[in-house]
matplotlib code that plots the C-alpha trace (Angstrom):
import matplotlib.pyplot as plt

x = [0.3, 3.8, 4.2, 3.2, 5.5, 8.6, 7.8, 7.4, 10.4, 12.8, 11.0, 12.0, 15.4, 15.9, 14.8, 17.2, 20.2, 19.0, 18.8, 22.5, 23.5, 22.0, 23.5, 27.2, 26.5, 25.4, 27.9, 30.8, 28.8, 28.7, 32.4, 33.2, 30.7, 32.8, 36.2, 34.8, 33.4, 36.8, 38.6, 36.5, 37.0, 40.7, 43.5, 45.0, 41.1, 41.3, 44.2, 43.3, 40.1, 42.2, 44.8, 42.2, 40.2, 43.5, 44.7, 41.1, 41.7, 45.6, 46.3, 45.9, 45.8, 48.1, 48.4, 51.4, 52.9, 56.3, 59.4, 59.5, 62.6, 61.2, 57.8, 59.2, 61.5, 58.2, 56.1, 59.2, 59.1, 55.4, 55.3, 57.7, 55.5, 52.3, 53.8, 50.1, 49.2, 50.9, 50.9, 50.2, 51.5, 50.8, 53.6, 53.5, 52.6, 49.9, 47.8, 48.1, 47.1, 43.9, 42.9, 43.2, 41.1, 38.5, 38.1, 37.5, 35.2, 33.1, 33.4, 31.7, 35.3, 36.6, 40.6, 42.5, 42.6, 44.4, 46.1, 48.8, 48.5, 48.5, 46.3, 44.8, 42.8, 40.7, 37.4, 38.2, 38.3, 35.2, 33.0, 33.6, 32.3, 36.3, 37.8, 36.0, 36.4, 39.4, 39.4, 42.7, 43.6, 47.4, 46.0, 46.2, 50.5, 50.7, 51.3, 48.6, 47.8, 49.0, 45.0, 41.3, 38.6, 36.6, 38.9, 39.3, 42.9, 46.0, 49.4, 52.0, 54.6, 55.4, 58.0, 59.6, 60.6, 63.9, 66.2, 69.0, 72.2, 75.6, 78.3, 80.7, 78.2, 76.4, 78.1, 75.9, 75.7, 74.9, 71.9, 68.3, 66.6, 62.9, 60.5, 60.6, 64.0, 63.7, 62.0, 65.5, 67.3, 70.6, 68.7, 67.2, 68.0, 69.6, 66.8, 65.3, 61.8, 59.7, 56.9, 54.9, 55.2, 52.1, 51.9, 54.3, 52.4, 49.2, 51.4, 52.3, 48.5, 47.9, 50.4, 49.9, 46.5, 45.9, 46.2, 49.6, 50.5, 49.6, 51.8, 54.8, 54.7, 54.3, 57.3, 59.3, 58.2, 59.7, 62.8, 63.7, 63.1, 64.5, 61.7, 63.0, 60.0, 61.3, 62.8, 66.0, 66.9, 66.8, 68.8, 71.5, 71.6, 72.0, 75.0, 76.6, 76.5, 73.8, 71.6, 72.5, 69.5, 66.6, 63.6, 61.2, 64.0, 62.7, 64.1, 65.1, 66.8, 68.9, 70.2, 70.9, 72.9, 74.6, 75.6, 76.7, 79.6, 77.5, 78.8, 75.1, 73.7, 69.9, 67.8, 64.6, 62.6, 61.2, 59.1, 57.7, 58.2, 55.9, 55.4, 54.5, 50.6, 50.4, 50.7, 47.8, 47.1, 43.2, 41.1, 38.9, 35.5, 35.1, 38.2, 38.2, 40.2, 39.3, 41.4, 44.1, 43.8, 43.4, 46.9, 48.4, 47.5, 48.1, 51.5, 52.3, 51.4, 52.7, 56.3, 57.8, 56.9, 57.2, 61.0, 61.6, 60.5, 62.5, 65.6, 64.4, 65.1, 60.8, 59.5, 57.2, 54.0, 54.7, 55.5, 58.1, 60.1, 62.5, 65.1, 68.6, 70.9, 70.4, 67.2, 65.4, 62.6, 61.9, 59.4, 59.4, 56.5, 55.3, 52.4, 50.8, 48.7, 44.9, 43.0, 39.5, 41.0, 42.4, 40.7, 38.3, 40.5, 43.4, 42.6, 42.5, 45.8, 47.6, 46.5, 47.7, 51.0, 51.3, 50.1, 51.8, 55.3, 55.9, 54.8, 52.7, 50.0, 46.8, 47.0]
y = [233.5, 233.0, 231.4, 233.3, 235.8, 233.9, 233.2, 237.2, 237.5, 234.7, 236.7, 239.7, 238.4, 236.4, 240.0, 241.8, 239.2, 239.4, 243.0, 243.4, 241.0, 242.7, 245.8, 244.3, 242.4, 245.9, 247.8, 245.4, 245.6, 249.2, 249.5, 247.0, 249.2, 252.6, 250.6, 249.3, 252.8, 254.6, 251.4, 252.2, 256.1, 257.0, 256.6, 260.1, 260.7, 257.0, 257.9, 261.3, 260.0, 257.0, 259.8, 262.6, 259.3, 258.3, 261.4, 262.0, 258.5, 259.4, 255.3, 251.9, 248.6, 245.6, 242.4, 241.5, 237.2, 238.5, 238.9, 242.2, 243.7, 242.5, 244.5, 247.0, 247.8, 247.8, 250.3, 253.3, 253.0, 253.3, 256.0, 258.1, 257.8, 258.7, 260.5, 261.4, 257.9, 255.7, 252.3, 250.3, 247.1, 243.8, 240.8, 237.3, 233.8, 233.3, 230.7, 233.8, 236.0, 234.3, 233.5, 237.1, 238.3, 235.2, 236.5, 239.7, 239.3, 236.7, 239.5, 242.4, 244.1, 245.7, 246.5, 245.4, 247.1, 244.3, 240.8, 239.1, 234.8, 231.8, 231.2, 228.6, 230.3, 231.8, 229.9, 230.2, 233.7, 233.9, 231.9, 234.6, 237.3, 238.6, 239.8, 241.5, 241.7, 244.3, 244.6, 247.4, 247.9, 246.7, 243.3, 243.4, 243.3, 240.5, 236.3, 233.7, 232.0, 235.1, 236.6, 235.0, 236.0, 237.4, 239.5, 238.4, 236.8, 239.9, 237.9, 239.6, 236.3, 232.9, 230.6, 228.4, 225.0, 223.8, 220.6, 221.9, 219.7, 219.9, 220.3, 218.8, 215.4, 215.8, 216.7, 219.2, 216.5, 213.7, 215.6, 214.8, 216.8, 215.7, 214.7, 211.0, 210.8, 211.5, 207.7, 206.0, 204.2, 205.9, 208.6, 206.8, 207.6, 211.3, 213.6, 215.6, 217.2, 219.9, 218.1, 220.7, 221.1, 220.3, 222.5, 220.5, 217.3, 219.9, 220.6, 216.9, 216.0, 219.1, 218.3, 214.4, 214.0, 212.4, 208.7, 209.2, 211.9, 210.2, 206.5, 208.8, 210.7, 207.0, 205.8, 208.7, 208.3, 204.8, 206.5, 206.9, 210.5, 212.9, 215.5, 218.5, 221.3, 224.8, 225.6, 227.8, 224.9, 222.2, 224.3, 224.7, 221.2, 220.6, 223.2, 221.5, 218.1, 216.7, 215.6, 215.5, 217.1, 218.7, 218.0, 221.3, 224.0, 227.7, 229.0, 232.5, 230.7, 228.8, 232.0, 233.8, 230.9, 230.8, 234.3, 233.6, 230.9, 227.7, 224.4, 224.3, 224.4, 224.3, 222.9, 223.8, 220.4, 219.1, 218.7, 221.3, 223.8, 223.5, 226.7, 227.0, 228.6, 232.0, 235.0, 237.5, 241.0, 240.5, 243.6, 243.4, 243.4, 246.3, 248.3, 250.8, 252.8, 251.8, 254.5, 253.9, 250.4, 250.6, 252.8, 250.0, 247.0, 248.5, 250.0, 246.1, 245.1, 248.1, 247.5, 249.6, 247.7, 244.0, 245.5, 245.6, 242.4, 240.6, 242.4, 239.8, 237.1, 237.1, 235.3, 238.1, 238.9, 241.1, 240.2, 242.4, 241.4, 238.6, 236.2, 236.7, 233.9, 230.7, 232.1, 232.9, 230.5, 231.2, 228.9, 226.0, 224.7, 226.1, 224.7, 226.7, 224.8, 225.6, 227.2, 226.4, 222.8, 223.0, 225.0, 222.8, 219.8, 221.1, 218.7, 215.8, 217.1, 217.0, 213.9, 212.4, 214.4, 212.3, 208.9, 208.7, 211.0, 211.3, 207.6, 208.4, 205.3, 206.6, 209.8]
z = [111.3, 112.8, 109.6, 107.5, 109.1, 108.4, 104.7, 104.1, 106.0, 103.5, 100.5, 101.4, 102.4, 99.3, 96.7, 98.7, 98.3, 94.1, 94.2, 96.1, 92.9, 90.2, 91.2, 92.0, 88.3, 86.8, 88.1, 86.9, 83.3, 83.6, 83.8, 81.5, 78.6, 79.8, 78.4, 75.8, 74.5, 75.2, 73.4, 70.4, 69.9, 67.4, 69.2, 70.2, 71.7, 73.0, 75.2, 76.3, 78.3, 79.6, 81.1, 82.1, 84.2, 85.1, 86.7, 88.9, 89.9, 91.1, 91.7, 90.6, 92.6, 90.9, 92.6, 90.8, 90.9, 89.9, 91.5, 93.3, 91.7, 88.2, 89.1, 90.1, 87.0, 85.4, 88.2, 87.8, 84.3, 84.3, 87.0, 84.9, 81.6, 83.9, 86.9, 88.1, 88.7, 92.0, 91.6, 94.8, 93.9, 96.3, 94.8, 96.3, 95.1, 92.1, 94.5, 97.4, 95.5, 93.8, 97.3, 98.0, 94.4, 95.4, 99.3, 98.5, 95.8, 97.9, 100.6, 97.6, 98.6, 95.3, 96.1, 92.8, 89.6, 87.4, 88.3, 86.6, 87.2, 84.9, 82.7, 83.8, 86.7, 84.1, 84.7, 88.6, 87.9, 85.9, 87.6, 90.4, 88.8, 89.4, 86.2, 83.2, 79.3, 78.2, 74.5, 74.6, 70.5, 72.1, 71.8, 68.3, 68.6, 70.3, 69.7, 68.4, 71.8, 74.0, 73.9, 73.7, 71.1, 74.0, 75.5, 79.0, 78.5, 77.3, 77.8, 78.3, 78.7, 79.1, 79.8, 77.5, 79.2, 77.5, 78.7, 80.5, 80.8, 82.9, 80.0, 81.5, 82.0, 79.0, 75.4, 73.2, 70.4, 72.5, 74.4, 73.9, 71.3, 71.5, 73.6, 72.7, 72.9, 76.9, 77.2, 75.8, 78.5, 78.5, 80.4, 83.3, 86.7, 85.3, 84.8, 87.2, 86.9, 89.2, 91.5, 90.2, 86.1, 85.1, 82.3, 80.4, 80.9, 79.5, 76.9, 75.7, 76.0, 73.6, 71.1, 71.2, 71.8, 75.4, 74.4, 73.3, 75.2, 78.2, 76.8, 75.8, 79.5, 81.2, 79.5, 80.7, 84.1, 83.9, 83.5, 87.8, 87.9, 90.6, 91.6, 93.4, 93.9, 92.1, 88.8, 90.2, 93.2, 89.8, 87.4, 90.5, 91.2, 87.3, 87.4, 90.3, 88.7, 91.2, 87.4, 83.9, 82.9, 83.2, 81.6, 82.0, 82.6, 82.4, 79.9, 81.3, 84.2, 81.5, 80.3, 83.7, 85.0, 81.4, 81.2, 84.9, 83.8, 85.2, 83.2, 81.8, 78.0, 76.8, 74.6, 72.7, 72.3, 69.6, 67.7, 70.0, 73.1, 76.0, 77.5, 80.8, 80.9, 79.7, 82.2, 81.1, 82.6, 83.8, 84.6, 87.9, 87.1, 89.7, 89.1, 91.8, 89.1, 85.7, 83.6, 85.3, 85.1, 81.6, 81.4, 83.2, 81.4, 78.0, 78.8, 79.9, 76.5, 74.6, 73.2, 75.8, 78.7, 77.0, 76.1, 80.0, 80.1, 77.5, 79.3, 82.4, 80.3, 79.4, 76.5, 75.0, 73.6, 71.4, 67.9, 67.1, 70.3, 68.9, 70.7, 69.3, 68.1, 70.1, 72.4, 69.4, 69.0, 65.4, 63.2, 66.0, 66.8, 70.4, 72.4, 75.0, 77.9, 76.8, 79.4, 77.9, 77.8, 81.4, 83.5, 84.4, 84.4, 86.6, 89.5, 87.0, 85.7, 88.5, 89.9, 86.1, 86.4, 89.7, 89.0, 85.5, 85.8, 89.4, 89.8, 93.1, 93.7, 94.8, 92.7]

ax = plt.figure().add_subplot(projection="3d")
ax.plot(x, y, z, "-o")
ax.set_aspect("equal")
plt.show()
């Protein structure tokens, strides 16, 4: 009998766990349907729900990987097209803040409204149950490669990486122009690279294919590379003639510490860029404010907001947002990491990254 107790006791347990589910999976459905309708209606109507929803909600949640002052040039300008809506805005490291959007959801606690991370957390984010489909019309003004056919991925940027060289080491004419030309010998022992750019490797698989992607990367780890963790600390070092060169420079910082007077030039690769993985805007599945969220995330697209962006030195989504004179990529050939292709294989990246550039046994 006592038994027979327990076993009524796990059924009921276990239909109450599936209810709690279906309900959490409903709900998130539910809201994802109310977007889609109001991304469907004419535009003028279109916007008019999104602001009258917006302005019951009064606030939207945005965990924000950004620097702070960056963000924030982005929050006043949003708050002063939509001064009904208060942004409550949570910056700090992508890994913190997936942890945080991964807790929470584990925890059936809904805080965020919309995320900005790499790309490549995409399947960690979906296998969660944590972000949700967003088809906004603004999609339709951005890049190739800056959005997914489903709708879960809305880039707003990315981040060329370009060589970057000490001038007064390094002429223009005698820098390295592609890829390949990184494994020559005159260049060994004066490159420096981040411990942590595995998106260029991605990249170099993409473009090459991984069996000569991964030869061409071995080769160039042959070359004595210095590895220094963080893009800023390794354009510095460049600038104060601690490297020739650096191999997977961002290109924004290139431009700051050019504008700045630093002895350093830059290089777009060829036969391609790399671009460090796209940075989408992703919609919670449970948006405690959805209109407002949907405000949000389409004024980051929208050609106002990406403008504030390119002003930080941003490589854009939008199309009609072009570099000027030298930052202007133009018809080159760019390759962004694929996140179908690397989501589930980041471990197994990295560990290649650090067996076959960073030269680490046991990797």
């Amino acid at each position: 009998m006592q038994s027979l107790f327990l076993l009524r006791g796990l059924i009921c347990l276990h239909l109450i766990v599936l209810f709690i589910f279906s309900a959490g999976h409903l709900a998130a459905q539910t809201e994802e349907k109310l977007l889609d309708e109001i991304n469907q209606l004419p535009e003028a109507e279109r916007q008019t729900r999104l602001v009258n929803g917006a302005r019951k909600e009064g606030t939207v949640t945005w965990y924000v990987a950004m620097n702070r002052a960056y963000a924030q040039d982005l929050i006043n300008a949003f708050e002063a097209q939509y001064p009904f809506v208060k942004v409550n805005a949570l910056t700090g490291g992508g890994g913190a803040l997936l942890n945080k959007v991964l807790t929470e959801y584990r925890a059936r606690s809904y805080l965020y409204d919309v995320f900005n991370t790499r790309s490549m957390t995409i399947h960690t984010l979906k296998k969660a149950g944590a972000i949700m489909r967003y088809r906004s019309p603004y999609r339709n003004q951005l890049r190739d490669s800056f959005y997914d056919k489903e709708g879960f991925l809305n880039g707003i940027f990315a981040t060329p990486l370009v060589f970057i060289f000490n001038t007064k080491m390094v002429n223009r004419k005698d820098a390295p122009n592609s890829i390949e030309d990184l494994a020559n010998p005159r260049w060994a022992g004066k490159m420096a690279v981040d411990d942590e750019s595995f998106d260029w490797l991605a990249a170099l698989l993409d473009y090459y294919g991984e069996s000569k992607g991964i030869e061409i990367a071995t080769k160039i780890g042959q070359q004595s590379l210095h590895v220094r963790r963080g893009p800023t600390l390794i354009t510095q070092l460049v600038a104060a003639g601690e490297f020739h060169l650096e191999i997977d420079g961002h290109h924004q910082e290139a431009i700051a510490k050019k504008k700045a007077g630093a002895p350093i030039d830059y290089v777009f690769p060829q036969p391609f860029v790399p671009v460090k993985s796209l940075v989408p805007i992703y919609m919670a599945s449970r948006p405690p404010h959805p209109h407002a969220a949907g405000l949000l995330a389409d004024f980051l697209m929208s050609k106002k907001g990406q403008d504030i962006m390119y002003g930080h030195g941003r490589w854009v989504g939008h199309k009609s947002i072009l570099g000027k004179g030298p930052d202007d990529i133009g018809e080159r050939k760019v390759v962004i990491p694929s996140a179908e292709r690397w989501g589930d294989r980041y471990q197994e990246l990295i560990g290649l990254y650090n067996r076959v550039l960073l030269r680490k046994s046991g990797s």
